[in-house]
Residue frames relative to the residue before (quaternion, step in Angstrom):
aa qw qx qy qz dx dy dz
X 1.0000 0.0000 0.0000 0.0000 0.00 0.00 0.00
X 0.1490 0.9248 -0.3158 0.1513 3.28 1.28 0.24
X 0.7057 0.1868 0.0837 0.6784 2.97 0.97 -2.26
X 0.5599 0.6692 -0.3434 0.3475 4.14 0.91 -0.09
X 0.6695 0.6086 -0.2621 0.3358 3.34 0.67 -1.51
X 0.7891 0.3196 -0.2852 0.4402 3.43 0.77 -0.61
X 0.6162 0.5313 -0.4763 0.3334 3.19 0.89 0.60
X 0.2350 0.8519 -0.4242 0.1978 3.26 2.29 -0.81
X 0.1695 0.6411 -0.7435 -0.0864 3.59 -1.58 0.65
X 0.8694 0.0558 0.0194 0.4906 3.75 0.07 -1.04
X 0.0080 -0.7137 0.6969 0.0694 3.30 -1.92 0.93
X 0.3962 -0.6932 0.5945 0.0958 3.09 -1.31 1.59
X 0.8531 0.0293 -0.1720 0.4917 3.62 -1.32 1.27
X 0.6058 0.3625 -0.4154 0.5737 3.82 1.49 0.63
X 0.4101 -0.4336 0.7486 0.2887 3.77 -1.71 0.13
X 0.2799 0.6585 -0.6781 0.1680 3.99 -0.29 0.64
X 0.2502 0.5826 -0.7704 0.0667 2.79 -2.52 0.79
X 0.6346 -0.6047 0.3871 0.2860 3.21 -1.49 0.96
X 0.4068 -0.6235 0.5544 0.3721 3.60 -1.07 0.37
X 0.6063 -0.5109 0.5987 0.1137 3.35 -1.55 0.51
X 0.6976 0.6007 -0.2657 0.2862 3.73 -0.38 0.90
X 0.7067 -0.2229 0.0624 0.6686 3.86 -0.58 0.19
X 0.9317 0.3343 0.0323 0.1385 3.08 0.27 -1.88
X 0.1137 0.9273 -0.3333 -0.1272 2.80 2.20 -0.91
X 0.3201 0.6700 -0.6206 0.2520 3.54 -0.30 1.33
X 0.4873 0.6645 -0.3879 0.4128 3.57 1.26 0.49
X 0.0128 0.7090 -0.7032 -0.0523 3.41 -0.72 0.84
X 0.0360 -0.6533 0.7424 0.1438 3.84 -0.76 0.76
X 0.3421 -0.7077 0.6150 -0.0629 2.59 -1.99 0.84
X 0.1819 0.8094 -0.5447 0.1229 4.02 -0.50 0.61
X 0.4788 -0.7726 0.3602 0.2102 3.40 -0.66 1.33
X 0.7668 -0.4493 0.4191 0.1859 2.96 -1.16 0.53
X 0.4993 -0.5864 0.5302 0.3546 4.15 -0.43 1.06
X 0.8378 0.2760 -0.1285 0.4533 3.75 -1.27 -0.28
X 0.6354 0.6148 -0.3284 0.3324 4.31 0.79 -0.44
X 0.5559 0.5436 -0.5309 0.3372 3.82 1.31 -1.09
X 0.6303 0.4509 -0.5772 0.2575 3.95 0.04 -0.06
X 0.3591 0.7506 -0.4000 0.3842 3.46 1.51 0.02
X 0.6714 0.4244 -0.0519 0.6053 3.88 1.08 -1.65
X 0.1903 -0.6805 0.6961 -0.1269 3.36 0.23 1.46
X 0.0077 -0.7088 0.6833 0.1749 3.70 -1.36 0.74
X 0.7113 -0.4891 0.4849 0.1401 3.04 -1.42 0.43
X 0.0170 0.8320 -0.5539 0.0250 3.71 0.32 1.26
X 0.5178 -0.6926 0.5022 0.0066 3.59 -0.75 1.81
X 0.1168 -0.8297 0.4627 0.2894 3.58 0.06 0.72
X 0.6562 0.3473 -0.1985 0.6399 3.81 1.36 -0.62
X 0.3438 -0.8079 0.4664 0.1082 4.11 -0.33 1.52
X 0.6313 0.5301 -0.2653 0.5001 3.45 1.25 -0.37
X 0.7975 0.2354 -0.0780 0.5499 3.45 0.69 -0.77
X 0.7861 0.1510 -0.1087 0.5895 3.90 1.30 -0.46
X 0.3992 0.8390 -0.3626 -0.0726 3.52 0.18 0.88
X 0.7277 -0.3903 0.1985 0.5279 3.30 -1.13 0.12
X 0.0978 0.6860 -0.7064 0.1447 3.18 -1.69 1.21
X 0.6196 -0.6595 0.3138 0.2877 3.06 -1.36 1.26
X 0.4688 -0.8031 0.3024 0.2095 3.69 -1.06 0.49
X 0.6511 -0.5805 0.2541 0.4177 3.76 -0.42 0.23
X 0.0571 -0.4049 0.9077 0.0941 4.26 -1.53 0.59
X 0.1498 -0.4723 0.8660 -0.0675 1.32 -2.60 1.09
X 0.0028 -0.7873 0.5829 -0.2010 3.79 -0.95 1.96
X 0.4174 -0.6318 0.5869 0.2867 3.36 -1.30 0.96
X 0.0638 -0.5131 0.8152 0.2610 3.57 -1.73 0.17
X 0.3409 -0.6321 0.6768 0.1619 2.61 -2.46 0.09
X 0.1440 -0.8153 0.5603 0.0243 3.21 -0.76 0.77
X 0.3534 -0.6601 0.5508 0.3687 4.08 -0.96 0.60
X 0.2610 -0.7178 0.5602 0.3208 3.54 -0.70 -0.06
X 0.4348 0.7408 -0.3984 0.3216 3.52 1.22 0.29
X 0.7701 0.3835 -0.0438 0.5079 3.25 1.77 -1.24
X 0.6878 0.2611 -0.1620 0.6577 3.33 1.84 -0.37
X 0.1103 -0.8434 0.5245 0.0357 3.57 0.25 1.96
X 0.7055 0.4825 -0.1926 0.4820 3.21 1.19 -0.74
X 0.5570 0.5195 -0.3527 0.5435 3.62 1.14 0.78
X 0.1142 -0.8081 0.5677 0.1075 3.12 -0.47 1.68
């Protein structure tokens, strides 16, 4: 997120925005009210060797390409 972050405008099925600071390459992220049935978790049938663990979203960011030339 180096060369990206400052071009950051919109996440879809995330609460996102860049942190503020020297460096600003942080985008934090925080889902969305009404979505956790979205994050299916993964239910291990043996707990010792296979356990539950939360499951995978998939979201689009936007970027401007005005601010991130070097982002193809």
């Amino acid at each position: 997120m180096d060369k990206a972050a400052a071009g950051f405008e919109k996440m879809y099925s995330f609460n996102a925005t860049t942190l503020d600071g020297v460096n600003n390459n942080t985008i934090l992220m925080q889902g969305l009210p009404g979505l956790n049935y979205l994050v299916a978790e993964a239910d291990g049938a043996d707990p010792l060797r296979d356990p539950r663990v939360p499951g995978k979203q998939q979201s689009v960011i936007s970027f401007t390409k005005k601010t991130t030339p070097g982002i193809d």
